[in-house]
C-alpha positions as a Python dict, from the first residue, in 0.01 Angstrom:
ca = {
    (1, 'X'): (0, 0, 0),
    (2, 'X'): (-74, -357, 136),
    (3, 'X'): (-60, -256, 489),
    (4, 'X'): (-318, 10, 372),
    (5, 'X'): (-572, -185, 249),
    (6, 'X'): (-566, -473, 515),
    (7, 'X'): (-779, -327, 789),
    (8, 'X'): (-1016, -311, 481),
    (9, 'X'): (-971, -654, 396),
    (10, 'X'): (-956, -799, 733),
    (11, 'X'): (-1328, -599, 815),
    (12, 'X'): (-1466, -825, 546),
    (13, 'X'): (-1365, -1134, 675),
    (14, 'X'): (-1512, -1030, 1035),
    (15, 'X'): (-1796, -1299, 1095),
    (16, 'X'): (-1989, -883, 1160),
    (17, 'X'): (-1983, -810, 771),
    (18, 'X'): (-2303, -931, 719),
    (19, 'X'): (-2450, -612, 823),
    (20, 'X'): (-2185, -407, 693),
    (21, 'X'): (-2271, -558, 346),
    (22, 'X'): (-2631, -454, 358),
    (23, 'X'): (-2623, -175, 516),
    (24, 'X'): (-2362, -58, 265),
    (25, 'X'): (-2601, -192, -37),
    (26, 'X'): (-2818, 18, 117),
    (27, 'X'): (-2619, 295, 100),
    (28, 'X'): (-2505, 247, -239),
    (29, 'X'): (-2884, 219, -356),
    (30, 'X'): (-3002, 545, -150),
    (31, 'X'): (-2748, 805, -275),
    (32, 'X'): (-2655, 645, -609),
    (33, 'X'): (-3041, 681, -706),
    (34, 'X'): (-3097, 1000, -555),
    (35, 'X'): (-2840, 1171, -787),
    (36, 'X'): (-3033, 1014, -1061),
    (37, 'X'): (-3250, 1307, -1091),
    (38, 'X'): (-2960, 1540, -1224),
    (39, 'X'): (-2885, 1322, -1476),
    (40, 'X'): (-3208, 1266, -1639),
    (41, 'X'): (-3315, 1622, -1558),
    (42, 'X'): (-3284, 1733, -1936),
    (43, 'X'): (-3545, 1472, -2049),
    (44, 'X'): (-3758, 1633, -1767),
    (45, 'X'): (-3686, 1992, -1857),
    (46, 'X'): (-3778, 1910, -2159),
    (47, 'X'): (-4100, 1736, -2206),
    (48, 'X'): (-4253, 1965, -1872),
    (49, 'X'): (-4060, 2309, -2025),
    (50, 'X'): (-3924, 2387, -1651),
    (51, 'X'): (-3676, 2689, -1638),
    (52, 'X'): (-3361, 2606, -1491),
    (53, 'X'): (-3533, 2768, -1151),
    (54, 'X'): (-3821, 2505, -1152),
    (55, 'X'): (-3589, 2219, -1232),
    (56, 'X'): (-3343, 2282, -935),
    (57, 'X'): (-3687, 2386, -757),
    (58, 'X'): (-3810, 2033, -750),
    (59, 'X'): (-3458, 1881, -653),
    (60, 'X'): (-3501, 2120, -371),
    (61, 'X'): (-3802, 1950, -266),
    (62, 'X'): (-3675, 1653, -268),
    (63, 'X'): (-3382, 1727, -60),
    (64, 'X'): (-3595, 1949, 212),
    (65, 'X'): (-3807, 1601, 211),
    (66, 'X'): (-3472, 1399, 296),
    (67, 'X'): (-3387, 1635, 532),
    (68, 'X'): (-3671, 1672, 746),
    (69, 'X'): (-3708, 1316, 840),
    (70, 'X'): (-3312, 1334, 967),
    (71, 'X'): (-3457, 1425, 1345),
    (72, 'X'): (-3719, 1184, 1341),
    (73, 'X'): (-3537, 919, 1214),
    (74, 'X'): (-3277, 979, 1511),
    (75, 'X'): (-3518, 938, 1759),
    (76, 'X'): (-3714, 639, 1549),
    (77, 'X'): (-3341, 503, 1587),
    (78, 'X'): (-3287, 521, 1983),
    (79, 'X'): (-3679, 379, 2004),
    (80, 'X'): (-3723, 96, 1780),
    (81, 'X'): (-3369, 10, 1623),
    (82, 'X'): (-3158, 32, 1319),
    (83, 'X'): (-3283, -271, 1188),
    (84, 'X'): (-3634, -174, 1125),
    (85, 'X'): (-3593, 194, 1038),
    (86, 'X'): (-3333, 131, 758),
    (87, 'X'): (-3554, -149, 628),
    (88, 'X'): (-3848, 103, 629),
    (89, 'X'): (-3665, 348, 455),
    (90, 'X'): (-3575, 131, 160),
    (91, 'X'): (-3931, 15, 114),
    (92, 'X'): (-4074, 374, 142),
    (93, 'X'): (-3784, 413, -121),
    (94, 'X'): (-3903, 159, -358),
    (95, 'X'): (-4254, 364, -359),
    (96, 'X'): (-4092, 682, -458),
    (97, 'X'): (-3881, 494, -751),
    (98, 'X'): (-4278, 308, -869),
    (99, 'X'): (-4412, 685, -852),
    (100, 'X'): (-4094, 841, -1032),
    (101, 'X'): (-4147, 564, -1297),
    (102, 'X'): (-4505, 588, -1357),
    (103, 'X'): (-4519, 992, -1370),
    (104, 'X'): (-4746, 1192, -1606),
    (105, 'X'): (-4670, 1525, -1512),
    (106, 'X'): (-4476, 1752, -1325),
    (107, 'X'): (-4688, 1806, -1020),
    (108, 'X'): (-4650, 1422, -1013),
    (109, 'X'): (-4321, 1423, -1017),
    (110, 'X'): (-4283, 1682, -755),
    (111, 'X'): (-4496, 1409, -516),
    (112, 'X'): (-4264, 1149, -621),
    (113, 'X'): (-3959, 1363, -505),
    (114, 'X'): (-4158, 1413, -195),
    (115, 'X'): (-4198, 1042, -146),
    (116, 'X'): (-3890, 947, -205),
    (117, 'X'): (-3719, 1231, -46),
    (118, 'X'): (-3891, 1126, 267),
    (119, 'X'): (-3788, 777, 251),
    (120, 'X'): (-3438, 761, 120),
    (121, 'X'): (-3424, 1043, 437),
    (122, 'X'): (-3451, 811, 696),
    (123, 'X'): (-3153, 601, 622),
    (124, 'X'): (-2897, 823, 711),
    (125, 'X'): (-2857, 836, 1074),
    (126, 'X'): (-2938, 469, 1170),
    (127, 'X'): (-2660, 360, 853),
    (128, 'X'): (-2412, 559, 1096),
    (129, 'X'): (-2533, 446, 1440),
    (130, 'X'): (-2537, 105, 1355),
    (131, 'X'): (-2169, 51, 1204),
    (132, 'X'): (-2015, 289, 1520),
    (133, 'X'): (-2219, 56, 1725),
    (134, 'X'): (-2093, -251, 1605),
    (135, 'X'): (-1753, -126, 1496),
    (136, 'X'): (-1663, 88, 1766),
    (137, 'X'): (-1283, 70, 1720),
    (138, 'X'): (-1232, 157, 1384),
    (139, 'X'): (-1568, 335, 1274),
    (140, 'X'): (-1417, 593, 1043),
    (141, 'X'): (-1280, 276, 862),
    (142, 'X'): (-1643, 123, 822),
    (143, 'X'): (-1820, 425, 750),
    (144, 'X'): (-1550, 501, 469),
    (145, 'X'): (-1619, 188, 314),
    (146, 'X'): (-2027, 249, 375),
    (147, 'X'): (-1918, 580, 225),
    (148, 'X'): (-1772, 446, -44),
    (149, 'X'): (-2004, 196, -136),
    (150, 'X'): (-2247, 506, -172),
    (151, 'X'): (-2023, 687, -406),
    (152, 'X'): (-2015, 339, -646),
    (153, 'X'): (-2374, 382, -650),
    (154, 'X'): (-2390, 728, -776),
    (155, 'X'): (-2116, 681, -1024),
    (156, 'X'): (-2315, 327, -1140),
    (157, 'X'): (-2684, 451, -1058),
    (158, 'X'): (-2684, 751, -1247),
    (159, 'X'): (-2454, 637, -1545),
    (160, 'X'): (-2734, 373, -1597),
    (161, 'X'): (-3004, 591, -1566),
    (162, 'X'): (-2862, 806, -1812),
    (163, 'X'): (-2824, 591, -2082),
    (164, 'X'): (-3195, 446, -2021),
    (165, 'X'): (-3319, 819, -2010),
    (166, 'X'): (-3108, 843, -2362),
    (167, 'X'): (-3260, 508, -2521),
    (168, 'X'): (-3571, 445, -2389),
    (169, 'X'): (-3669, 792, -2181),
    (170, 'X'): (-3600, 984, -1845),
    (171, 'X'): (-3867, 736, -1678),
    (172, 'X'): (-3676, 388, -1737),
    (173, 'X'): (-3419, 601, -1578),
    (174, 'X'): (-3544, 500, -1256),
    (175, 'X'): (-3766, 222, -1339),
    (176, 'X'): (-3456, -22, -1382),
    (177, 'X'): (-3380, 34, -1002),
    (178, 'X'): (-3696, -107, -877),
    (179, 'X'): (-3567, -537, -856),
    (180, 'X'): (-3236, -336, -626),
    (181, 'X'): (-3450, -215, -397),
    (182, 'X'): (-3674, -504, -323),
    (183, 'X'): (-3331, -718, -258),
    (184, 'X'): (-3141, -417, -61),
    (185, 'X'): (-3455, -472, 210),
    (186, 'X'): (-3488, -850, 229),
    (187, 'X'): (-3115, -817, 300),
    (188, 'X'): (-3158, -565, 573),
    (189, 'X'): (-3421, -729, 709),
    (190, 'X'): (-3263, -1045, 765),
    (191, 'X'): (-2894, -879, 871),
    (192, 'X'): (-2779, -941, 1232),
    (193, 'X'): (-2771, -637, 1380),
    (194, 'X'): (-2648, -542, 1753),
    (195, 'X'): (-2960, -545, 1970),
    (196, 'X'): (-3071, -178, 2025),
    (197, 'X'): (-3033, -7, 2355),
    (198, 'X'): (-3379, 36, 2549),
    (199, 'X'): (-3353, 419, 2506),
    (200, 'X'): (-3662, 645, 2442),
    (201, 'X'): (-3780, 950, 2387),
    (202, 'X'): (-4091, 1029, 2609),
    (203, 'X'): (-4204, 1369, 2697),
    (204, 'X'): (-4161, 1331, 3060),
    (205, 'X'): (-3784, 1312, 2991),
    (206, 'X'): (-3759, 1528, 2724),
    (207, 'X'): (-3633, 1805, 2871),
    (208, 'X'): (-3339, 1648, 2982),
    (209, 'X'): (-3256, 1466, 2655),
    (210, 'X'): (-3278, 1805, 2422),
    (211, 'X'): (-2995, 1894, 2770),
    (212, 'X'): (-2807, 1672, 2711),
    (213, 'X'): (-2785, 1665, 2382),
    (214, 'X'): (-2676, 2044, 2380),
    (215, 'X'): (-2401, 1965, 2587),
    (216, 'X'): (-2287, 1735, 2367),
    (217, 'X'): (-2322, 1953, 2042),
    (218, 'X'): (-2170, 2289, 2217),
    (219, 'X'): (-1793, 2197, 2209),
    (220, 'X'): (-1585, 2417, 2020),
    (221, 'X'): (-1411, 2173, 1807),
    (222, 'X'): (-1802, 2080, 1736),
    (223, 'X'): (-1954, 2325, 1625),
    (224, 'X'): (-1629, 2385, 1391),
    (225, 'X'): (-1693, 2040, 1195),
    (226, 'X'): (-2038, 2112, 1224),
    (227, 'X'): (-1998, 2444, 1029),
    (228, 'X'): (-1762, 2318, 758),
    (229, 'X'): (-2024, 1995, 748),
    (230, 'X'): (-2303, 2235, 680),
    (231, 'X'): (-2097, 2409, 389),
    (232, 'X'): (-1988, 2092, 278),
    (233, 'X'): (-2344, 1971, 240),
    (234, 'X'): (-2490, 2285, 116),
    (235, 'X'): (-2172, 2323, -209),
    (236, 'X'): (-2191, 1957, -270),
    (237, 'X'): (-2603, 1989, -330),
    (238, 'X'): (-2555, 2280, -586),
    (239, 'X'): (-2261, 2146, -746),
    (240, 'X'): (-2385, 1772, -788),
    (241, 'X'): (-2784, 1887, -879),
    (242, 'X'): (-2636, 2094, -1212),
    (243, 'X'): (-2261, 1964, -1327),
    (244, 'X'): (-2430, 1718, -1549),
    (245, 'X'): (-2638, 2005, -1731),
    (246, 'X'): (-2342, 2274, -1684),
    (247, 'X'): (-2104, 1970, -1876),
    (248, 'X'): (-2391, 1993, -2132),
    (249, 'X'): (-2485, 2328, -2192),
    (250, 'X'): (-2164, 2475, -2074),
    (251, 'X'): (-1855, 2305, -2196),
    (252, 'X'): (-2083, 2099, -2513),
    (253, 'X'): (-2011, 1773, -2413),
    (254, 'X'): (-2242, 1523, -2500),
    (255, 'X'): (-2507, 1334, -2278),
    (256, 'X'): (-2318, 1051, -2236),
    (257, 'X'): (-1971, 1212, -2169),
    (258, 'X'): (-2159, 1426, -1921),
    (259, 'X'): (-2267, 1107, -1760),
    (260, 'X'): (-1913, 970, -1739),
    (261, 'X'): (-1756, 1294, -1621),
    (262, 'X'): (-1997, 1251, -1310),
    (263, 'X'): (-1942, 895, -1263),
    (264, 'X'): (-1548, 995, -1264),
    (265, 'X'): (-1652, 1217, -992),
    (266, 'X'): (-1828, 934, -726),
    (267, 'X'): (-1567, 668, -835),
    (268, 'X'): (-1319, 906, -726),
    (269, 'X'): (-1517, 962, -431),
    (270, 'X'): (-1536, 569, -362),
    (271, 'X'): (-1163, 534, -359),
    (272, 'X'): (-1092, 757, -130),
    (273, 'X'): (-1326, 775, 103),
    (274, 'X'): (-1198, 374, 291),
    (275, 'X'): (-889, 565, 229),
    (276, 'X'): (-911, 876, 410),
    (277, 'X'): (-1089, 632, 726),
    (278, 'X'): (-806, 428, 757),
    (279, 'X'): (-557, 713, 750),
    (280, 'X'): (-782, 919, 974),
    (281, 'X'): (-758, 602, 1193),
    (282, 'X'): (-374, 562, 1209),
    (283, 'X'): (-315, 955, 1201),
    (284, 'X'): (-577, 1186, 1294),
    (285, 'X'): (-807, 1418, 1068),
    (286, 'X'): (-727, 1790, 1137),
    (287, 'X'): (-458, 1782, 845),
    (288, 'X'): (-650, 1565, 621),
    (289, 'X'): (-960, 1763, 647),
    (290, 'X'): (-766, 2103, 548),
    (291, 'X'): (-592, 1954, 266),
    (292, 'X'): (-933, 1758, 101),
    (293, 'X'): (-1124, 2090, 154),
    (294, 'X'): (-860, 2353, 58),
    (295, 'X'): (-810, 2095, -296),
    (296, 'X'): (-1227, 2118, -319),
    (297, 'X'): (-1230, 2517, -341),
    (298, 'X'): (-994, 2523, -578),
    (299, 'X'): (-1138, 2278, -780),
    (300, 'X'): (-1473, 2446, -781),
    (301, 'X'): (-1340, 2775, -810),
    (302, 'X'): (-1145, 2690, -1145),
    (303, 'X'): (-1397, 2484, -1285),
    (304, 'X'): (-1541, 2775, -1531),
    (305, 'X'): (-1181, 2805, -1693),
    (306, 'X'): (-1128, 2445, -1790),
    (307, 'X'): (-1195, 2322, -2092),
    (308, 'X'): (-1183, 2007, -2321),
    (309, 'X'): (-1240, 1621, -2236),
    (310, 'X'): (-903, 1569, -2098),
    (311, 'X'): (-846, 1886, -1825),
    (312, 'X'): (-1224, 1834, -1739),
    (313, 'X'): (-1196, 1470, -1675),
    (314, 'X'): (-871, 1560, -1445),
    (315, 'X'): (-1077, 1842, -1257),
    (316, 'X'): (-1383, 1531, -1195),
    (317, 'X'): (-1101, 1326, -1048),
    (318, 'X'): (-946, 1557, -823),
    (319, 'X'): (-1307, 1728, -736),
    (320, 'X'): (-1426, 1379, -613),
    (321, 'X'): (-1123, 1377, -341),
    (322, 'X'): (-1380, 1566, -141),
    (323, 'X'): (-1550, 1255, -75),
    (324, 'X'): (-1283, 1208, 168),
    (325, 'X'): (-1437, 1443, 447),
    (326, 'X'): (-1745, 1269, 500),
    (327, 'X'): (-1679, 948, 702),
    (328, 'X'): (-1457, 1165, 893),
    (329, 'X'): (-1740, 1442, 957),
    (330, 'X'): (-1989, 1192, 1042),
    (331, 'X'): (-1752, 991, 1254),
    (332, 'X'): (-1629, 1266, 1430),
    (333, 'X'): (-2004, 1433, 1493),
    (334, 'X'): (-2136, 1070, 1610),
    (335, 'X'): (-1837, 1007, 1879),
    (336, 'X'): (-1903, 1363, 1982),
    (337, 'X'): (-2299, 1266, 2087),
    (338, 'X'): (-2372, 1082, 2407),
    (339, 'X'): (-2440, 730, 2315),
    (340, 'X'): (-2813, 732, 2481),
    (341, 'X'): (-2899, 1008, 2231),
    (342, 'X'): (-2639, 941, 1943),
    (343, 'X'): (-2936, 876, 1679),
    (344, 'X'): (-3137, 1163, 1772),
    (345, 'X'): (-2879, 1382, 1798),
    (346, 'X'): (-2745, 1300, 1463),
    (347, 'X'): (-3070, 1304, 1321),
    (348, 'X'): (-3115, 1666, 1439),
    (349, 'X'): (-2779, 1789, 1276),
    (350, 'X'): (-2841, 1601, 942),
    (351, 'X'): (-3186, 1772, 941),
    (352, 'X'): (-3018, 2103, 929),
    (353, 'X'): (-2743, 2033, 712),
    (354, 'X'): (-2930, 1889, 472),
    (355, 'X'): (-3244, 2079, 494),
    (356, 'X'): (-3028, 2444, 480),
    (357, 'X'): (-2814, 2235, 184),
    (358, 'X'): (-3119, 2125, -31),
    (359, 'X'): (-3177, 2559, -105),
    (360, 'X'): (-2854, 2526, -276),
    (361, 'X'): (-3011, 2332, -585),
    (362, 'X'): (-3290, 2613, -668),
    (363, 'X'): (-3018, 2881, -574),
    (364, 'X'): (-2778, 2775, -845),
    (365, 'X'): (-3029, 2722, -1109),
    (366, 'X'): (-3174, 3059, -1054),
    (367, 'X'): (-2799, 3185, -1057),
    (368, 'X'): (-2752, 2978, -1412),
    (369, 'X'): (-3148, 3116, -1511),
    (370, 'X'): (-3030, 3488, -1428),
    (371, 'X'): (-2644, 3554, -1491),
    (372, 'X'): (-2405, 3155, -1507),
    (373, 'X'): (-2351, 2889, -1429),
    (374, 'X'): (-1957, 3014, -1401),
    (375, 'X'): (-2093, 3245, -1149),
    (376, 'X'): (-2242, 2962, -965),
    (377, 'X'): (-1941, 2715, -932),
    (378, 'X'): (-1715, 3000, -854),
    (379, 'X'): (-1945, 3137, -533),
    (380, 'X'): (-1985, 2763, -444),
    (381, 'X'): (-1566, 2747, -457),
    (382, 'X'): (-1553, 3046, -216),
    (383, 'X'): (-1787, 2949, 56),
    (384, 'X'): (-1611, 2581, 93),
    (385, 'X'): (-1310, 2804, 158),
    (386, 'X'): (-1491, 2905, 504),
    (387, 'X'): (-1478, 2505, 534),
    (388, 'X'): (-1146, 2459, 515),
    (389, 'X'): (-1057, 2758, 791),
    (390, 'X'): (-1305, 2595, 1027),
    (391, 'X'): (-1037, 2267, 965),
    (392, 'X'): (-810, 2460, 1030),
    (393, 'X'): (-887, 2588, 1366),
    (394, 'X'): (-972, 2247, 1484),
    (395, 'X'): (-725, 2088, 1778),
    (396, 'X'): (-462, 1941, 1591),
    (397, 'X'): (-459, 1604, 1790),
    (398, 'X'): (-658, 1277, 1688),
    (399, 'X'): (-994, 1250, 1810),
}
């Protein structure tokens, strides 16, 4: 188990880990506070009267926001650096926490999701770029610790927010975030990162960037992570915007316990994401990837037919295993990008994972509106099954 953990511990005691610290504070500030919104989306429900459509509705906003800045943060990326883009995406961040905090209503709330969609949005692809940049030996280590900073987040973020939203109401929820953020970007800000590349996008090579970049994206064993990646993105989006509520509503646990259940989830997730990078490292992915995903669709498809504290807090462990696939994904995807378009490139893919994924939230709560939430889980469960068959027909050698 030593021998496991001591590429970990050896990364942190690289004189490069003051960027890997911030950039993973970063990450653990961006998708720890964007799954607050599921958890404090009773109080919401509530005091607007949404439907269960309108609710998952405005979560869907807020992901299409996050994902249409993916491609534009790519190419903000190859033109001006990591450095300054993840720095502006924290700040524009911070806005969208203020506005969240300050809402009256729920067309307010809907900007604030726009706002902060938009800037949480454009820390993705530079967060990857940078650490394969700098770590370009042993990425899918890095980014599983990144990762897995970003799953502590959303098992700390939205525990917090949830017992705010339960003393003090659904806006202090967010409104305790707001010192985080200002440190996260005076820490990015002053992190050494590697000097950027003097790569561009202008139109008079434009033509020959989008060409390259299709070369790059057209492999076979390409487009087959990029399918399950899709999926992956897509079920995860449903299932995380509505398991708090469906724990609720569903299965009559209390607000709290609901909370927990989802924080089980991400600190699950946090494990084994450094976990699954180092393996993935020593081992390859192919047989990782099939068992993580084929464990996910069972998990989601049983879901409905487990009950009490016990079996559900089992099914949150062994759900948040899936966890495991990103670094991987993303590692796999950026290595698979020529380097003079890497950001772009992943920009462009994020943009339609995320912005196909972010229906996924409106679809399940009209699914939970119209016929279950049972129904839901269960249809989630069988399209990550196409996931794991598009693991399965990957090459079975390491990358």
């Amino acid at each position: 188990m030593s021998s496991l953990f001591s590429p970990i511990i050896s990364l942190l005691k690289d004189k490069r880990r003051g960027v890997l610290v911030s950039v993973a504070s970063g990450w653990f500030l961006v998708l720890g506070m964007r799954l607050v919104p599921p958890v404090i989306l009773p109080g919401v429900i509530s005091e607007y009267g949404l439907s269960l459509t309108a609710a998952g509705g405005a979560l869907t906003i807020l992901w299409l926001a996050y994902s249409v800045v993916q491609f534009p943060a790519g190419i903000f990326t190859d033109n001006f650096g990591e450095r300054k883009i993840l720095t502006l995406s924290i700040s524009i961040g911070a806005i969208g926490v203020i506005l969240f905090s300050i809402s009256p209503n729920f067309n307010f709330f809907l900007l604030a999701c726009i706002i902060f969609g938009i800037g949480t949005g454009l820390f993705g692809t530079p967060r990857v770029t940078s650490l394969s940049k700098l770590y370009p030996d042993n990425s899918n280590t890095v980014l599983g610790m990144t990762f897995s900073a970003g799953n502590i987040g959303a098992a700390v973020l939205p525990f917090s927010a949830g017992l705010m939203s339960l003393y003090f109401g659904w806006r202090f929820g967010f409104m305790f975030s707001i010192p985080i953020f200002f440190i996260v970007i005076i820490s990015l800000w002053k992190s050494p990162f590697k000097i950027h590349s003097s790569s561009t996008w202008k139109l008079s090579d434009f033509k020959s960037k989008v060409s390259t970049l299709a070369t790059g994206l057209s492999q076979k064993n390409v487009l087959l992570v990029s399918s399950a990646t899709l999926i992956s993105v897509f079920t995860f989006q449903g299932f995380t915007s509505f398991f708090p509520l469906f724990l609720i509503t569903v299965k009559s646990t209390s607000v709290t316990m609901a909370a927990t259940l989802f924080s089980v989830f991400f600190i699950t997730g946090a494990i084994s994401q450094p976990i699954a990078g180092v393996i993935s490292d020593k081992y390859g992915e192919r047989l990782l990837l099939i068992s993580l995903s084929g464990l996910h669709t069972i998990c989601l498809i049983s879901l409905p037919f487990i009950n009490g504290i016990l079996p559900l807090t089992f099914i949150s462990f062994l759900l948040g295993t899936r966890a495991g696939l990103a670094p991987i994904n993303n590692a796999y995807l950026a290595a698979s990008i020529p380097k003079n378009v890497q950001g772009s490139g992943l920009g462009l893919l994020r943009s339609i994972f995320i912005g196909i994924g972010a229906m996924a939230s409106v679809l399940v709560g009209f699914l939970a509106d119209n016929y279950s939430f049972d129904l839901a889980f269960i249809l989630l469960g069988l399209m990550f099954s196409i996931a794991t068959l598009c693991y399965f027909f990957l090459h079975p050698t390491k990358i």
